[in-house]
C-alpha positions in Angstrom: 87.3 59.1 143.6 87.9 62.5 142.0 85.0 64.0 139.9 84.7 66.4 137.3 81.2 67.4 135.7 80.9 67.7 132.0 80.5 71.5 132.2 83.8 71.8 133.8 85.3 69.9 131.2 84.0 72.1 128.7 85.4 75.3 130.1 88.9 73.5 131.1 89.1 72.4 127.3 88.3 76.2 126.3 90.4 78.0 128.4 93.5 75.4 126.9 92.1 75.9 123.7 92.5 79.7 124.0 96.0 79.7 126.0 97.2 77.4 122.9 96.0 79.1 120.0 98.8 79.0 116.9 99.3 82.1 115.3 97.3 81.4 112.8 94.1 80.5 114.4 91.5 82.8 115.8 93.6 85.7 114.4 93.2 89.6 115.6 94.8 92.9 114.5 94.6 95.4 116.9 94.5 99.0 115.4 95.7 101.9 118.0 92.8 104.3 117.2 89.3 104.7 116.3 88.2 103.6 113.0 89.1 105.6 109.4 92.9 105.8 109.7 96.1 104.8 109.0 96.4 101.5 111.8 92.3 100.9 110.4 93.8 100.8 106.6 96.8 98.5 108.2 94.8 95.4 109.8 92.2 95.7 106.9 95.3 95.0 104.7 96.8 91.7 106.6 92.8 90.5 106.9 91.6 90.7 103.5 95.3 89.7 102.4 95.2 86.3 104.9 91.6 85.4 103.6 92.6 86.1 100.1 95.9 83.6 100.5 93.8 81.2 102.2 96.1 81.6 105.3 93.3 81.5 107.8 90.4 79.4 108.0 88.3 82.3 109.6 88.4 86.2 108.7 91.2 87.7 111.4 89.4 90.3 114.0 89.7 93.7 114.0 89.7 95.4 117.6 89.7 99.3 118.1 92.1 100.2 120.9 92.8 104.3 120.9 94.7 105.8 123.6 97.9 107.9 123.2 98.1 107.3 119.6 99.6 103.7 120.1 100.5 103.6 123.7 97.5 101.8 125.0 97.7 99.4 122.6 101.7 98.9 122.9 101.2 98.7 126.9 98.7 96.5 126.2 100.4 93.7 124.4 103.3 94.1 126.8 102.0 93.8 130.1 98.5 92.3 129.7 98.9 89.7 126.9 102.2 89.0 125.8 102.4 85.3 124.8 99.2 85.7 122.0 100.7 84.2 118.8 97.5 84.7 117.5 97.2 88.8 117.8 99.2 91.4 115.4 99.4 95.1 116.1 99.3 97.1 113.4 101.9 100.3 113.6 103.4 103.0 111.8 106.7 105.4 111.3 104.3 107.6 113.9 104.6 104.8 116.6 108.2 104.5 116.2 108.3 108.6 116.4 106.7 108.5 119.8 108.6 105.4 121.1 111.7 107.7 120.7 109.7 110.5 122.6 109.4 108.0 125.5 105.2 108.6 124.9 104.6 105.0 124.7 105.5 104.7 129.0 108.5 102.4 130.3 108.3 100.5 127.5 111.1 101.1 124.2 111.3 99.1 120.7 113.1 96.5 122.3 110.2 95.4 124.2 107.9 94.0 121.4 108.8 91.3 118.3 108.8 93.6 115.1 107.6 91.0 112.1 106.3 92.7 109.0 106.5 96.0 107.4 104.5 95.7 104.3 104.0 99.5 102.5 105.3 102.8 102.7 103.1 106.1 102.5 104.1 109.4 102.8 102.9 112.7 104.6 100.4 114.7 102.7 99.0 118.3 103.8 95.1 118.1 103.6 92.5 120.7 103.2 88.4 120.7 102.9 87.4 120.5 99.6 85.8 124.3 99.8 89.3 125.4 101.5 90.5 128.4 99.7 93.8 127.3 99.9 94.7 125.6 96.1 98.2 125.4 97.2 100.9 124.8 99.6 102.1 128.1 98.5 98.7 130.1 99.5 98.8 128.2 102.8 101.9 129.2 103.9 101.5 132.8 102.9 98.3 132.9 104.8 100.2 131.2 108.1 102.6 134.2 107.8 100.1 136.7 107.3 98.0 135.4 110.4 99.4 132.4 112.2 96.5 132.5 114.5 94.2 132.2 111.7 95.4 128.5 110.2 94.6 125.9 112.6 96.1 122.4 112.2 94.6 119.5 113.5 96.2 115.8 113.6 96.0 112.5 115.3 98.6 113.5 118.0 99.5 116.0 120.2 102.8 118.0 119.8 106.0 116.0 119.1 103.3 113.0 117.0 104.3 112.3 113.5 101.3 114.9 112.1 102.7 117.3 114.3 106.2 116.6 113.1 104.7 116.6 109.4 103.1 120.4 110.0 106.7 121.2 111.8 109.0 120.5 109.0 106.9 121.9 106.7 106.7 125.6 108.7 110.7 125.3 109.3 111.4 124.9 105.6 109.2 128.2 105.1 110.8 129.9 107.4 108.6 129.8 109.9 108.4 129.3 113.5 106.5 125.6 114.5 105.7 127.2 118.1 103.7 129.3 116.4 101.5 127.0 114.8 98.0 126.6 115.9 97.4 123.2 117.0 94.8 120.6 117.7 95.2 117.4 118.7 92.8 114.4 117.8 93.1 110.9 118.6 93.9 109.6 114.7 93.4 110.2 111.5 89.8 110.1 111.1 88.9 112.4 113.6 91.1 115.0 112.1 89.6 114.3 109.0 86.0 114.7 110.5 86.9 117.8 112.2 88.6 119.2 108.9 85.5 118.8 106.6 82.9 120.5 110.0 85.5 123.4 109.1 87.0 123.0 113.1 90.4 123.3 111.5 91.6 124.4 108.2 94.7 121.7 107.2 95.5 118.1 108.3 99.3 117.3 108.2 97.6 113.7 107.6 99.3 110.6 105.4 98.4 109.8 101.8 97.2 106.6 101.9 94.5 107.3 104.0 93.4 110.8 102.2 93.4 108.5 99.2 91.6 105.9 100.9 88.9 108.7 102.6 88.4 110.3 99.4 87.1 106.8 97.9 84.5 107.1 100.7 83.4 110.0 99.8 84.8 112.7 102.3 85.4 116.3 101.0 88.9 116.9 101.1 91.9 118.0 98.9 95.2 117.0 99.2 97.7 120.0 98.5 101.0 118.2 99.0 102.5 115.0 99.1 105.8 114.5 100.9 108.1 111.9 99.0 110.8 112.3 96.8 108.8 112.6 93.3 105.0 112.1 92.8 103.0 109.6 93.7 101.7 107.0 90.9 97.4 106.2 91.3 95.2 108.4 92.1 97.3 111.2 93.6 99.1 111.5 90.1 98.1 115.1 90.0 99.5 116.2 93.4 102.5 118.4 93.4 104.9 117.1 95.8 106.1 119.8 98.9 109.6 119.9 97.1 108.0 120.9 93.6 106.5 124.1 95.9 109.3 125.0 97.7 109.2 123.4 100.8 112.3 120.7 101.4 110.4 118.5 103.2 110.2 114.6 103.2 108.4 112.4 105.3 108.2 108.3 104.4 106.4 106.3 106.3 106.5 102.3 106.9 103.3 100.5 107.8 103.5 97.2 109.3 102.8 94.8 112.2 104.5 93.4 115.7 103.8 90.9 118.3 104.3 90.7 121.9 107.2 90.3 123.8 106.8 86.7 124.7 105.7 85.3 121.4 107.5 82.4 120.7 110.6 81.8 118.8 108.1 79.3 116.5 105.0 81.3 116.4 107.1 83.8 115.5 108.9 82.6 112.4 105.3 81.5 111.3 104.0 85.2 110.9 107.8 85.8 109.3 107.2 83.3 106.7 103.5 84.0 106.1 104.5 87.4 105.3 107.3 87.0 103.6 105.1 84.1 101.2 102.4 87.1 100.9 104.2 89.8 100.2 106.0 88.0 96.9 102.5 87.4 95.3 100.8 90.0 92.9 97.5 89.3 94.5 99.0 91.0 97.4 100.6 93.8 95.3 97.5 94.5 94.0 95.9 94.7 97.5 99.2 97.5 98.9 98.2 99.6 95.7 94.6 99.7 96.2 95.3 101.0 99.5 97.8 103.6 98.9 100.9 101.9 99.7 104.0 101.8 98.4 106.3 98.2 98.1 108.2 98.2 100.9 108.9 94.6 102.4 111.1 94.3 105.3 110.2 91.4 108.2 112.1 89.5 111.1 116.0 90.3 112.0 116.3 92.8 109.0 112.9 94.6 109.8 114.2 94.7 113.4 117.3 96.3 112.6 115.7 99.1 110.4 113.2 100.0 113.5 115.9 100.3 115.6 118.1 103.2 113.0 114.4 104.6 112.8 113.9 105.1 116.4 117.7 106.8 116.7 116.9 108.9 114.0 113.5 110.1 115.0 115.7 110.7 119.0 118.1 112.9 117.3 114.9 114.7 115.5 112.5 115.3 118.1 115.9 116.9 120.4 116.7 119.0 117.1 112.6 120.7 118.1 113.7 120.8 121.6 111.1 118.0 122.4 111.5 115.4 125.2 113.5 112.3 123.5 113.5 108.9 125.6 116.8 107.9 127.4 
């Protein structure tokens, strides 16, 4: 006669429970980085947005996971939990940029399942509030006075997005990038932290979250935004890079993937949870208060755009003599 006590029964139920979970229950966004930043402003989104729409019966998770600005977390979901249905990880344009770098280890854009981009931002060049600099003008006349004077800091080392950002932005004055002093800091609130402590003078950060640190009361200024034309909101005021001189654009998409092994059904759920989200107003509302621009992309079509992004950023990073994956 076989026996099983009650306790076993309990934990055999919870492990199923657990290995069984739909992609809607028990849900978790994983953001790459400490909190304050960009992936933080990401998962906050999906969470309130999922709550809000009375998609999930209990607020989604957020879980910290910093480490090579998205590499942890992507080698993570890969190799240690690919099958969760239930867990999103939030990325950016920046996670694509180091994917084409080959930062992110063995592992390329094919080896997640891209679902959701739900908002654009753009680059934005950040100083203290006290920074003498009113302009992108007076900052890139003091970099050519002194280069050794101007430190940047970012979340990312050489090659990252903010790097990339504070690159473009040097070329199209006419300077030289390798000359740039540079620190690197693991995200965007770091940088931020260290900017306003007076460790380094300008954060090649994103607008979104200088918008959204502003609200919180840190002491920054935002000299530049990098899109086409200015921003609408808050940032109204902000001359754009162009407007100063500097030809220099950077968009970037915020959105969400899941692991490799997801399936085919769970899958298509976050597709058409998104995709029934994103057409509301309640979530317009919830993009704009954030900083983010409309930009809805998921499934087949989302996967095709990560894939031209990825070749483009390959082609970019080899154009600053920069290691670009095979």
């Amino acid at each position: 006669m076989k026996f099983k006590s009650p306790l076993l029964s309990v934990i055999l139920a919870g492990i199923a429970a657990v290995s069984t979970a739909g992609a809607l229950d028990k849900t978790e966004c994983i953001a790459a980085a400490k909190p304050g930043g960009g992936f933080d402003l990401t998962c906050k989104l999906v969470q309130q947005a999922l709550m809000q729409g009375k998609y999930v019966s209990d607020p989604m998770r957020i879980t910290y996971m910093p480490g090579g600005i998205g590499a942890v977390a992507y080698n993570t979901i890969i190799a240690q939990r690919p099958a969760e249905a239930n867990t999103l990880v939030a990325y950016s344009g920046g996670s694509l940029l180091n994917i084409a770098q080959g930062k992110f280890g063995r592992y390329n854009e094919n080896d997640v399942r891209w679902v959701s981009a739900v908002g654009s931002d753009f680059g934005a060049v950040i100083v203290a509030e006290n920074s003498p600099f009113k302009s992108l003008k007076e900052l890139v006349a003091a970099i050519k006075a002194d280069p050794t004077k101007v430190v940047f800091g970012a979340g990312g080392s050489v090659g990252s997005q903010d790097w990339m950002k504070a690159a473009l932005t040097a070329r199209a004055a006419g300077l030289d990038p390798k000359s740039m002093r540079f620190v690197a800091f693991e995200g965007g609130g770091e940088a931020i932290t260290a900017l306003q402590g007076g460790h380094v003078q300008v954060y090649s950060g994103d607008a979104s979250e200088a918008e959204e640190q502003i609200k919180a009361g840190a002491k920054i200024r935002v000299l530049a935004v990098m899109s086409d034309k200015r921003l609408e909101g808050n940032l109204s005021g902000v001359p754009t890079a162009k407007e100063q001189g500097m030809d220099v654009e950077w968009p970037i998409i915020r959105g969400y993937y899941v692991g490799p092994k997801v399936s085919d059904a769970d899958y298509k759920i976050w597709v058409d949870t998104f995709n029934k989200m994103m057409a509301t107003p309640e979530f317009n509302k919830l993009r704009a208060e954030r900083g983010l621009f409309k930009f809805a992309m998921t499934g087949a079509e989302l996967t095709t755009y990560v894939k031209q992004r990825v070749a483009f950023y390959r082609t970019l990073a080899a154009d600053f003599g920069l290691n670009v994956a095979k």
